[in-house]
C-alpha positions as CSV (number, residue, x, y, z in Angstrom):
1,X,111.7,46.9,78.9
2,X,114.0,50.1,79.1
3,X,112.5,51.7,76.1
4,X,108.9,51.0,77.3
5,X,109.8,52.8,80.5
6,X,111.0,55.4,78.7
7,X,107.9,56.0,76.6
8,X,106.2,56.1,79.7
9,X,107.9,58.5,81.0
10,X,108.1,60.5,78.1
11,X,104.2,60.3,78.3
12,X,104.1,61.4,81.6
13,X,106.6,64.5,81.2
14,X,104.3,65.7,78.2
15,X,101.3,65.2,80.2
16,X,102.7,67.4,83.1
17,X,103.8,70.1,80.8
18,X,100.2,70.5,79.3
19,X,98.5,70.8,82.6
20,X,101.3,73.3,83.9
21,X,100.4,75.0,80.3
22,X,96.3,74.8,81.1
23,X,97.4,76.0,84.8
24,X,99.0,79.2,83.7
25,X,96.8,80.1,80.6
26,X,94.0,79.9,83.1
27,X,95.6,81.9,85.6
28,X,96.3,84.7,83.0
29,X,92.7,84.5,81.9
30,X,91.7,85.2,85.5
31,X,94.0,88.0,85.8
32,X,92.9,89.4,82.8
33,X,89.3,89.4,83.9
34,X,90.4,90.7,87.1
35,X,92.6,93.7,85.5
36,X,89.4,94.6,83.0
37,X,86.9,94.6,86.4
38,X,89.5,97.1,88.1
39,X,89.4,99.6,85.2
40,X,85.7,99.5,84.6
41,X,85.4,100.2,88.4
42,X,87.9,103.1,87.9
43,X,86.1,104.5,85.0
44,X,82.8,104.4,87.1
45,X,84.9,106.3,90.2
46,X,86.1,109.1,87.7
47,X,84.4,112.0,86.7
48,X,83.3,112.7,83.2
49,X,86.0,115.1,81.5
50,X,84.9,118.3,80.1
51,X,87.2,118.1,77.7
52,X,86.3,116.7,74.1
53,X,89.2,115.6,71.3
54,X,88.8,113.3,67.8
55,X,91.7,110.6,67.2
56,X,92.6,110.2,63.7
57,X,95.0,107.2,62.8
């Protein structure tokens, strides 16, 4: 009976730890989305520069 228990609760500790890892992946999806609204909204507040440049890697 004591290692059925302890199956179980290994099953239930592994079941907590994936919704606690779903929990924060969402919530760092959500920030993320929130961080890319902010800089489009920034972009849209700043003025176009008169300046032009080329990047080469």
């Amino acid at each position: 009976m004591d290692m059925m228990n302890s199956i179980a609760s290994t099953a239930m500790s592994m079941s907590a730890a994936k919704l606690e890892q779903q929990y924060s992946i969402s919530m760092q999806k959500k920030a993320m989305d929130v961080e890319e609204l902010a800089l489009q909204e920034l972009q849209e507040m700043l003025p176009p520069s008169p300046y032009g440049f080329d990047v080469k890697a």
